[in-house]
C-alpha positions as CSV (number, residue, x, y, z in Angstrom):
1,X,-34.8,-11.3,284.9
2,X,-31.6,-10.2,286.3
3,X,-28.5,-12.6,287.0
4,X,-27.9,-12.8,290.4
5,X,-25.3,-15.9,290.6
6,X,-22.6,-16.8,288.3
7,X,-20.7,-19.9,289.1
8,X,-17.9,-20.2,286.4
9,X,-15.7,-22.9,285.5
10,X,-15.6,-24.3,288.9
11,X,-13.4,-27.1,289.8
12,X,-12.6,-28.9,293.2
13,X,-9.9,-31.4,293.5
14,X,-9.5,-33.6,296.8
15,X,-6.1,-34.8,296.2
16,X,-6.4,-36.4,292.9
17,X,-10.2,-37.0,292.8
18,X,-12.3,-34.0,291.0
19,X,-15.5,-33.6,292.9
20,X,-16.7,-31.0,290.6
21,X,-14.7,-30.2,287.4
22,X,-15.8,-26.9,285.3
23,X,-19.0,-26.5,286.4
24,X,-21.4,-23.9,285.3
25,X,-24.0,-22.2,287.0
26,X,-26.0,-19.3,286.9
27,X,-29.0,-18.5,288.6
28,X,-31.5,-15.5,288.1
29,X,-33.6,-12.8,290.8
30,X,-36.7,-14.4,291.7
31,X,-36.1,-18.2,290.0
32,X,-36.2,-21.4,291.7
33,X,-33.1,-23.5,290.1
34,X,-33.0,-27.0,290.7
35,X,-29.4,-28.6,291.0
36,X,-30.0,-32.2,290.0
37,X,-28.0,-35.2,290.2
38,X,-26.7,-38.5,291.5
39,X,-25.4,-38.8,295.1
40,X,-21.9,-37.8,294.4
41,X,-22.2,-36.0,291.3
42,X,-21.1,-32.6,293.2
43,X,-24.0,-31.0,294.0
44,X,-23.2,-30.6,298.0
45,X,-19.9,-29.6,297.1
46,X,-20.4,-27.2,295.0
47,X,-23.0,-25.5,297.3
48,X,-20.2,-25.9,300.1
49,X,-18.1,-23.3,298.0
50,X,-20.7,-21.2,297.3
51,X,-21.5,-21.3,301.0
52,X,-17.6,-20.3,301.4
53,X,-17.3,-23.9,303.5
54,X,-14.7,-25.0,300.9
55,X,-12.7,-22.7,298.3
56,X,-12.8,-23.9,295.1
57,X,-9.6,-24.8,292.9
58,X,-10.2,-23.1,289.9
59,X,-13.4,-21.2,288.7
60,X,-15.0,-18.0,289.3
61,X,-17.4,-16.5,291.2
62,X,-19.8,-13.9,290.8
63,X,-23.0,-11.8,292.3
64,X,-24.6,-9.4,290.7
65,X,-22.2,-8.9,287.5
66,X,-19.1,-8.2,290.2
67,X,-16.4,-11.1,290.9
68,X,-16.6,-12.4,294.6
69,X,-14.1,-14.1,297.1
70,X,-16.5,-16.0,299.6
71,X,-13.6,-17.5,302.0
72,X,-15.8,-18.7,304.8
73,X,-20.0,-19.3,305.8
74,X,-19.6,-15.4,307.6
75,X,-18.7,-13.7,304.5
76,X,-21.2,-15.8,302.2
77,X,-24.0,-14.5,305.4
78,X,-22.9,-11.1,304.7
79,X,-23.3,-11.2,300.5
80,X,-26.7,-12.4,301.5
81,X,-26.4,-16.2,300.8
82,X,-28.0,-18.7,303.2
83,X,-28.2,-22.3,303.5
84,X,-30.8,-24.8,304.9
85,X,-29.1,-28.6,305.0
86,X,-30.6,-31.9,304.8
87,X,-29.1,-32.3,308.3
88,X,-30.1,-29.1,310.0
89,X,-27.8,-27.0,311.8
90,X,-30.1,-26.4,315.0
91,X,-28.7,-26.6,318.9
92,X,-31.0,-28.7,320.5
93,X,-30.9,-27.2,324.2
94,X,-32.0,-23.8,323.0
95,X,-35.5,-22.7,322.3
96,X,-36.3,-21.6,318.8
97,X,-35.8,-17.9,319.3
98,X,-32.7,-18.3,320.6
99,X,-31.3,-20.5,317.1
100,X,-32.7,-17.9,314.9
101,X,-30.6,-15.2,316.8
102,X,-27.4,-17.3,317.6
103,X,-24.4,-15.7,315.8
104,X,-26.3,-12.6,314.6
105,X,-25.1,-9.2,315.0
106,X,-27.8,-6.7,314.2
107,X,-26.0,-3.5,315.5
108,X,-22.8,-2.3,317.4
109,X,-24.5,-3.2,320.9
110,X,-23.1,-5.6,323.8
111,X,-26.9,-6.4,324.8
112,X,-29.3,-8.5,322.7
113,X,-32.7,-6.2,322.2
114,X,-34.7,-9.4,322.8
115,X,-38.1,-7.8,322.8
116,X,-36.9,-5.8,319.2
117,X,-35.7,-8.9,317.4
118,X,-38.8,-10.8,318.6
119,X,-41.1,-8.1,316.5
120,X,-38.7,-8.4,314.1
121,X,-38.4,-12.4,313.6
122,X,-42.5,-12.8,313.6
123,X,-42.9,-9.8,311.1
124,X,-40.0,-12.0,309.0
125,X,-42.6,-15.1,310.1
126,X,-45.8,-13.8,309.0
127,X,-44.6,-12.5,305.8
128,X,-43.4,-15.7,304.4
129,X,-45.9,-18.0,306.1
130,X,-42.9,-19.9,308.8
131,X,-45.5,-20.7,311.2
132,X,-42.7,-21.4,314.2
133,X,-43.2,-21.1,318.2
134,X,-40.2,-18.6,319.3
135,X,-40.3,-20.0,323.1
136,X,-40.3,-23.4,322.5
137,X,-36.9,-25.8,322.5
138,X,-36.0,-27.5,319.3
139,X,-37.0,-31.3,320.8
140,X,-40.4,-30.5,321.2
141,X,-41.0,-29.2,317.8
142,X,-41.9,-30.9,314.4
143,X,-39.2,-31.7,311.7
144,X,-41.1,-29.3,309.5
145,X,-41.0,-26.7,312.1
146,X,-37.4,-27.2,312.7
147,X,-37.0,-26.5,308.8
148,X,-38.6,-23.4,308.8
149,X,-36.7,-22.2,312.1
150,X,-33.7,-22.8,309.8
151,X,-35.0,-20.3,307.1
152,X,-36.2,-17.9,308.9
153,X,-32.8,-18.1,310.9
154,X,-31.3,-17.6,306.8
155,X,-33.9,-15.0,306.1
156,X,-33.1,-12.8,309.6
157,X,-29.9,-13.1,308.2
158,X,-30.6,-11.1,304.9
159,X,-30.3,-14.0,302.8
160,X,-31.1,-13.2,299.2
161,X,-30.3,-16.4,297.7
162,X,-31.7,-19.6,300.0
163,X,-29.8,-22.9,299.1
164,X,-32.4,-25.7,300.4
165,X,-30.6,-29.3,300.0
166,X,-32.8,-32.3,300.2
167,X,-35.9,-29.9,302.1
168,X,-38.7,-32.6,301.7
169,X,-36.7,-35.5,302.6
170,X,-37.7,-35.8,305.7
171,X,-41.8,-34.4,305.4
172,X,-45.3,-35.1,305.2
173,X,-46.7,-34.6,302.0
174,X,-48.7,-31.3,303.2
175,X,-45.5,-30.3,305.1
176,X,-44.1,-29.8,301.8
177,X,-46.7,-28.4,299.9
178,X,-46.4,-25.9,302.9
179,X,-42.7,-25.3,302.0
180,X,-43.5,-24.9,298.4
181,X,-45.8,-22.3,299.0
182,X,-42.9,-20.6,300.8
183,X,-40.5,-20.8,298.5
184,X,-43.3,-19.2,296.0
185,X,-43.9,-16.3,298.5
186,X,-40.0,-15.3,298.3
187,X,-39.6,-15.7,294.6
188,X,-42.7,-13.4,294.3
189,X,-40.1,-11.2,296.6
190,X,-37.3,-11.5,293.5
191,X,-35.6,-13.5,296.3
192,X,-33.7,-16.8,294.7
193,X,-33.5,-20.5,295.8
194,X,-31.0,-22.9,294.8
195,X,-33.7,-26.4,295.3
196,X,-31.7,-29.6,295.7
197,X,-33.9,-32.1,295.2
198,X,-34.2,-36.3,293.8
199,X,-37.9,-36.0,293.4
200,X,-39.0,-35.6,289.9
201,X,-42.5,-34.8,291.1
202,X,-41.2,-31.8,293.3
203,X,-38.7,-31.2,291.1
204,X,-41.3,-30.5,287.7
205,X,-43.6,-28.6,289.9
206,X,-41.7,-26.0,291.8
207,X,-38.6,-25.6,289.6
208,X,-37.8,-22.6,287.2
209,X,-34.6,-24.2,285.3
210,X,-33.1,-27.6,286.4
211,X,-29.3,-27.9,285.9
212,X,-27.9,-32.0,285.7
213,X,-24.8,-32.4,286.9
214,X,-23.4,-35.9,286.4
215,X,-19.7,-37.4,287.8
216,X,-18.8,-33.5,289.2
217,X,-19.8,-31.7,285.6
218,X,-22.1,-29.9,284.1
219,X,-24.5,-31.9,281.8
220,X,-26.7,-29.1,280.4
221,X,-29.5,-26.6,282.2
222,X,-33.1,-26.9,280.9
223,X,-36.3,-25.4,281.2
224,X,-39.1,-26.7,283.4
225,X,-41.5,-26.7,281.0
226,X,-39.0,-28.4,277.7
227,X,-38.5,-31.4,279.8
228,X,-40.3,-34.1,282.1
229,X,-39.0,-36.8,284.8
230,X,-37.7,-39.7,281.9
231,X,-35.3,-36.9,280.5
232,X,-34.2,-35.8,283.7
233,X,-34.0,-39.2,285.1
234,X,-31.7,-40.2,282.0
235,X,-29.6,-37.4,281.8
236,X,-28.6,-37.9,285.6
237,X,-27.8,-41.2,284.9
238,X,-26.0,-41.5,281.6
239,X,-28.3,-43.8,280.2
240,X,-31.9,-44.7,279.6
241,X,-34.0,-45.8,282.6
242,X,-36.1,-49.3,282.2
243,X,-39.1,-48.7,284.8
244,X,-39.1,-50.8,287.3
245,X,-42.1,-53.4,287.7
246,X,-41.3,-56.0,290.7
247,X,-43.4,-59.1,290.3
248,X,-45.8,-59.4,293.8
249,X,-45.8,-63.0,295.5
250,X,-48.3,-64.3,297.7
251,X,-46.3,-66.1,300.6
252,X,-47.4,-69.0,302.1
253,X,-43.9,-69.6,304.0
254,X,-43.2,-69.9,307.4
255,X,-43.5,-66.9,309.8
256,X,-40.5,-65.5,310.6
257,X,-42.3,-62.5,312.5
258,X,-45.3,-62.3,314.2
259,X,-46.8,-58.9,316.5
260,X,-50.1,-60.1,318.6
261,X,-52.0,-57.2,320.4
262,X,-48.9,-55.1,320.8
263,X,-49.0,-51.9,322.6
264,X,-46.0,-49.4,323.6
265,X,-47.0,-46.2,325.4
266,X,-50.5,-46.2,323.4
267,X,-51.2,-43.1,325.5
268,X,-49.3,-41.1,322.7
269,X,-50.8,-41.0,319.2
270,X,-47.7,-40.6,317.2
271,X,-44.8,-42.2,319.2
272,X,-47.1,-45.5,320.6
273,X,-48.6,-48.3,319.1
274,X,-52.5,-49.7,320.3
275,X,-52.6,-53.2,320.0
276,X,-50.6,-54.1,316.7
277,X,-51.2,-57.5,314.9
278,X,-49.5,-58.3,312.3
279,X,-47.3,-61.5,310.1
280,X,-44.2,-61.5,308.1
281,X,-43.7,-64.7,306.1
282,X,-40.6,-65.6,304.6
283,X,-40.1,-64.3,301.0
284,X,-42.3,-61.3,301.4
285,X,-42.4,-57.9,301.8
286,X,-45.0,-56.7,303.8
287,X,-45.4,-52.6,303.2
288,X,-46.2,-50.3,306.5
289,X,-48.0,-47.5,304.9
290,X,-48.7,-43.7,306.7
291,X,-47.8,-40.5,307.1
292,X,-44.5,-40.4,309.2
293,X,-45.1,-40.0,312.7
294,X,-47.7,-42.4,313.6
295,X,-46.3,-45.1,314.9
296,X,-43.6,-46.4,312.4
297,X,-40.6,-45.9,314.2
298,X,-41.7,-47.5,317.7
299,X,-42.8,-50.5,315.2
300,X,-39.4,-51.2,313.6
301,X,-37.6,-50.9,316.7
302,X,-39.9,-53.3,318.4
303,X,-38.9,-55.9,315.4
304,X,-35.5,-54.9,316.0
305,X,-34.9,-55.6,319.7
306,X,-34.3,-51.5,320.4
307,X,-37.4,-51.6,322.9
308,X,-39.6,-53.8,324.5
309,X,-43.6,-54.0,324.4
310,X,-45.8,-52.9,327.0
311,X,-48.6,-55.5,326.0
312,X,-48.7,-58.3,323.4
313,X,-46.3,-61.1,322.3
314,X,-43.5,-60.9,319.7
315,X,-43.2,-63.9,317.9
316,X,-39.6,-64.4,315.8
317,X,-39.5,-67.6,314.2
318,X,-42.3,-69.5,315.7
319,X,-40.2,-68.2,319.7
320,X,-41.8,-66.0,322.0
321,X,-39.5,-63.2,322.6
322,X,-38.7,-62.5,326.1
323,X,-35.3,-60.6,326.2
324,X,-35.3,-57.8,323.8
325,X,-32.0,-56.7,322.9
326,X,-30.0,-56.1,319.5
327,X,-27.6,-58.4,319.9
328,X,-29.7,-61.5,320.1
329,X,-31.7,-60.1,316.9
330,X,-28.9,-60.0,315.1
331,X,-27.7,-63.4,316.2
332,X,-31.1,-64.9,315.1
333,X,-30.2,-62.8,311.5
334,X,-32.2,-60.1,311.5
335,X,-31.4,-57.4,309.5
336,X,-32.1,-53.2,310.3
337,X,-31.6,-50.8,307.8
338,X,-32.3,-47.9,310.4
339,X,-34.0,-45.0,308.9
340,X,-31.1,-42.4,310.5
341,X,-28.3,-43.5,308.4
342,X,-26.0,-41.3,310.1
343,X,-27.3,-41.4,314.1
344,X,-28.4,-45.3,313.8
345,X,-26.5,-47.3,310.8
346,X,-22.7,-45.7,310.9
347,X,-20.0,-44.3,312.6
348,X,-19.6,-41.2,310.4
349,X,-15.4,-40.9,311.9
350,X,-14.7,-44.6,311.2
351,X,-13.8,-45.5,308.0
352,X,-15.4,-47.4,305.2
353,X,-13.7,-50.2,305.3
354,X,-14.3,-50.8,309.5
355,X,-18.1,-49.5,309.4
356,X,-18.6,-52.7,306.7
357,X,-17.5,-55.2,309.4
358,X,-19.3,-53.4,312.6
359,X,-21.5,-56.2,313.1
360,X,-18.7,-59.2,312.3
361,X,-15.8,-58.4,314.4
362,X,-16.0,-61.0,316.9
363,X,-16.3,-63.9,313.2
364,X,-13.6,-65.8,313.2
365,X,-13.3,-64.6,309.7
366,X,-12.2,-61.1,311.0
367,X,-10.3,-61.9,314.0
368,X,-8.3,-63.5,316.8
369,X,-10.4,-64.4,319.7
370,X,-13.3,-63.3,319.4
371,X,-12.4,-59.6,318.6
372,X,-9.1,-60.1,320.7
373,X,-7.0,-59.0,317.5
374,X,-8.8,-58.3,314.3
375,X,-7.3,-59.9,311.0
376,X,-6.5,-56.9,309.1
377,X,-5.8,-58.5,305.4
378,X,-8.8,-60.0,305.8
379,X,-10.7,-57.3,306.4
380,X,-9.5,-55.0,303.7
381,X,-9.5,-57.9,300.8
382,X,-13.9,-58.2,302.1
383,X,-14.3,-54.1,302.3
384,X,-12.5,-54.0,298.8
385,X,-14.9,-56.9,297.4
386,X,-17.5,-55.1,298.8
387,X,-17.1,-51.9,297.4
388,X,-16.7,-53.6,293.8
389,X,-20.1,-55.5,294.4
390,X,-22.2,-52.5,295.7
391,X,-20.8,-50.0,293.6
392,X,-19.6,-47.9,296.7
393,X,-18.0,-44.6,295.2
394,X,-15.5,-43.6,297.5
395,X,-12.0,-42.2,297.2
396,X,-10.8,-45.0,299.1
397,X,-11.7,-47.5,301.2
398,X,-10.0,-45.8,303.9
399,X,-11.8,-42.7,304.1
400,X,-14.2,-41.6,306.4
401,X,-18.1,-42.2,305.9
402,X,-19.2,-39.1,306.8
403,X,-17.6,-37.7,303.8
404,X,-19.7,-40.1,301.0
405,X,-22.9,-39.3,299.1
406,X,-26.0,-40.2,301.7
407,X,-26.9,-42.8,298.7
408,X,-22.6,-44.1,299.0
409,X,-23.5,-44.4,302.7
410,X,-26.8,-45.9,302.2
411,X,-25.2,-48.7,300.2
412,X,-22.5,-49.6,303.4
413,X,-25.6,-50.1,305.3
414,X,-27.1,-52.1,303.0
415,X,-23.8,-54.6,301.7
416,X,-23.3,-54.8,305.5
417,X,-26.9,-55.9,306.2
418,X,-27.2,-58.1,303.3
419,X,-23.7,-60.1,303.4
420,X,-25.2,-62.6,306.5
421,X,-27.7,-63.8,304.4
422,X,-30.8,-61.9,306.6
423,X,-34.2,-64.2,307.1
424,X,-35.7,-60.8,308.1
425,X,-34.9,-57.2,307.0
426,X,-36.0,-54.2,308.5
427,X,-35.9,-51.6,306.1
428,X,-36.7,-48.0,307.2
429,X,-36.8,-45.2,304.9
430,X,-34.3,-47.0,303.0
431,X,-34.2,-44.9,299.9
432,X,-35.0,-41.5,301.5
433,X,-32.6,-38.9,300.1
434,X,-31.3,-40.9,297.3
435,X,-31.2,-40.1,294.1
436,X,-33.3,-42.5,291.1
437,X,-29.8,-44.5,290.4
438,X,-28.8,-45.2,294.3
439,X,-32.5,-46.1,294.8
440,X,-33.4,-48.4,291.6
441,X,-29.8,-50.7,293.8
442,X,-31.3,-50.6,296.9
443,X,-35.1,-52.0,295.6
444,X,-33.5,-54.3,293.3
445,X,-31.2,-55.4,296.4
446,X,-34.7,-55.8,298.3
447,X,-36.6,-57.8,295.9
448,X,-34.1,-60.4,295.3
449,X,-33.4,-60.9,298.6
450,X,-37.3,-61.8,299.0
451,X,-36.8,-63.8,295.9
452,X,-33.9,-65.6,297.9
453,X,-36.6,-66.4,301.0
454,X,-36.0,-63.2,303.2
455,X,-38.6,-62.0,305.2
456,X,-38.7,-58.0,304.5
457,X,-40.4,-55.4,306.9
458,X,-40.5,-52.1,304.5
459,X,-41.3,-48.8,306.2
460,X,-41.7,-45.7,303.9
461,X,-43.5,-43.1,304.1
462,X,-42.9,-42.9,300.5
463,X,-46.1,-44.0,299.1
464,X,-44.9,-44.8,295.4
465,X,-42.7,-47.1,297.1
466,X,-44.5,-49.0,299.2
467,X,-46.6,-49.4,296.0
468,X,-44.2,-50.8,293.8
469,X,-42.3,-53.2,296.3
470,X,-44.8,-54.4,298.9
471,X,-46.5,-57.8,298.5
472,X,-49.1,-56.8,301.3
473,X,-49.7,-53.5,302.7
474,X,-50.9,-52.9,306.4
475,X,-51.5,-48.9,307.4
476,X,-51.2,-47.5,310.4
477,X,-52.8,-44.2,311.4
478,X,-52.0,-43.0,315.3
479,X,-50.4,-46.2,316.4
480,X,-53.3,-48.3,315.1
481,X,-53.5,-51.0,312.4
482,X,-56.4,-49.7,309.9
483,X,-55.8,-52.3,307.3
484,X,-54.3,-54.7,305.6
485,X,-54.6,-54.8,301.7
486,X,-53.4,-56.9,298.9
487,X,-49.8,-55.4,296.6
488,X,-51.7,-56.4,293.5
489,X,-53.8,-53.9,292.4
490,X,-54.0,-52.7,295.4
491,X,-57.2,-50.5,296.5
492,X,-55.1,-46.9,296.3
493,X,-58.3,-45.1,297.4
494,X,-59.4,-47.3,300.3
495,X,-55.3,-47.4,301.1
496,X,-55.3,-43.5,300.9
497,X,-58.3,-42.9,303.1
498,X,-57.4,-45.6,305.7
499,X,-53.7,-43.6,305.4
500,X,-56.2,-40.2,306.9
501,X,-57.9,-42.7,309.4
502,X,-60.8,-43.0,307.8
503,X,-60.4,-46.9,307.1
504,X,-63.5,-49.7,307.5
């Protein structure tokens, strides 16, 4: 194998922090390398120079044996690098054909060849497998499909070396084994992808060579096949990893939330639910299982306030509900951990230290007058005892969430959520994206608050998950309940098939 990537001693400094300090890197034709690591260990950073987003302190880089200058995304387009990110890069309003296209110039002419680039983008499509609809807007597409718009957009491109951050964290199980067969196809092509990646499982079975970074350096690159998920695990986290085992409780506590016969637009399969029944009891977790998309989403909403039901009665603490809105929710302490950190849970432009008090600043503790005139000593003494007890990592409890770690984000969410002592938390996704570290905090976080009475509503489409943390599971398959089963020993087969619809 040829090298096609050399990253050498590459450092980044943001004022005095060192987001990636003499990092190493070299990648081969037709490999699949796995950059693994923490949330903030430098991984997005580092692809953001290689990308030419950011230019890197010190370090060199080069292709193909020859030293490169990549000073913005157009020139790293033109050496043949492309990148698909966790949060794609699509514009909604335009149909697929016109995303792949947008910003492309093919040849010398004023006029797009539309019916030339068409043959050319399906030829690109059915080579690699990227089953995508060219006439179709981005909204009424899949997430998967979006994902493969976004390579073949990288691939139309002449990318050579595809840089895929986080690509399964938001897909069905078979929606990844589709991407994986993908990324086979264009190694077979001596084509090279840098896989970003915190599951161990995905990571041991597409991956080539996995290099750790840990705190913005290099810990060592390994071979697939001379390591498994403990080593990995530890060497991301500095230190050896106790698995987790959360004892399972059988509640019989009050009911803090109750869904009878609830149905929201059950015309539509996967974005309705057909008369729902179901009980969360204080200290519990009750675990929705199925694969995203079939019904989850309209559920946790409904137990959040966001929308109303069509049919049915919501019961929250023993009350009918009859004025769904967020604000009363939270004012009976209920608790969302929203499973879009960045459109639902923050305010990516406001800092740290004011997304940690979004939901408080009308407390007396924060202000003047009900939100009048905030007290700002006593907000920054709470965001700095915050960020000690959650272990945020940020430069500062000044800066700006949009630049943290999705797991440094996660935690705001989840400190902010937790602080008001919650009898119910609604916990979406809650650990999708995050690496083994950020996640172990956020389940611990979860059990003892069940251990401390709180009622928790877990929604994963994580299966291991729900497994290890749920007290009862319930599974929903095309907005229907198919059944509830015990988090003992649970029944994985009967769980499994009931997860396909196949349930009693």
């Amino acid at each position: 194998m040829k090298e096609l990537l050399k990253m050498e001693q590459i450092t980044k400094q943001f004022g005095d922090v060192y987001a990636n300090r003499n990092i190493n890197l070299s990648v081969m034709e037709g490999e699949v390398h796995t950059l693994l690591g923490e949330n903030g260990a430098g991984k997005s950073t580092l692809m953001n120079i290689l990308i030419g987003l950011y230019q890197p302190t010190a370090g060199t880089i080069y292709l193909r044996g020859e030293k490169v200058k990549i000073d913005s995304p157009k020139a790293a387009v033109k050496m043949g690098i492309g990148m698909v990110h966790q949060h794609f890069m699509l514009v909604e309003a335009m149909t697929v054909l016109e995303n792949i296209i947008l910003g492309s110039r093919k040849d010398s002419s004023v006029f797009i060849k539309k019916d030339q680039v068409r043959k050319e983008i399906l030829a690109l499509s059915e080579k690699y497998g990227l089953d995508v609809e060219l006439d179709k807007q981005i909204t009424e597409i899949s997430v998967g499909a979006q994902q493969r718009v976004e390579i073949l957009k990288a691939l139309y491109r002449g990318a050579e070396l595809l840089i895929l951050d986080e690509p399964t964290a938001a897909l069905t199980d078979i929606e990844a084994e589709g991407l994986f067969s993908i990324i086979r196809k264009l190694t077979g092509e001596q084509k090279s992808v840098i896989f970003i990646s915190h599951k161990m499982r995905e990571v041991l079975s597409i991956s080539d060579r996995i290099t750790i970074l840990r705190a913005g350096e290099t810990v060592t690159t390994l071979n697939k096949e001379d390591t498994d998920g403990t080593q990995l695990a530890n060497l991301m986290i500095g230190r050896e990893m106790v698995p987790s085992n959360y004892k399972k409780v059988t509640s019989d506590g009050d009911e803090v939330l109750s869904f009878q016969n609830i149905s929201y637009q059950k015309q539509h399969k996967h974005s309705g639910l057909n008369q729902v029944s179901l009980t969360i009891r204080k200290g519990e977790i009750l675990g929705i299982a199925g694969v995203d998309g079939n019904g989850q989403s309209q559920l946790a909403q409904l137990a959040a306030g966001i929308i109303a039901p069509e049919e049915g009665e919501v019961m929250l603490k023993a009350s009918r509900v009859s004025r769904f809105a967020p604000n009363g929710f939270i004012l009976s302490h209920v608790s969302h951990v929203p499973e879009d950190r960045n459109k639902m849970g923050l305010i990516g432009n406001m800092t740290v230290r004011e997304n940690l008090i979004l939901k408080a600043t009308e407390e007396a503790r924060f202000s003047y007058g009900h939100g009048a005139l905030l007290k700002n000593k006593a907000i920054t003494k709470f965001a700095l005892e915050m960020k000690e007890k959650n272990d945020i990592r940020c430069a500062s409890i000044e800066q700006e969430v949009r630049n943290l770690s999705g797991g440094n984000q996660q935690k705001i969410i989840l400190a902010r959520e937790m602080e008001n002592d919650p009898e119910l938390l609604i916990a979406v996704h809650p650990t999708r994206g995050l690496d083994i570290g950020a996640a172990r905090y956020v389940h611990d976080t979860m059990a003892a608050a069940r251990d401390q009475g709180c009622a928790i509503l877990l929604i994963s489409a994580d299966f291991d998950e729900i497994l290890n943390l749920s007290d009862r599971i319930l599974v929903m398959f095309e907005g229907q309940v198919m059944g509830t089963y015990s988090g003992v020993n649970p029944p994985i087969e009967q769980i499994s098939l009931a997860m396909a619809g196949k349930g009693n």
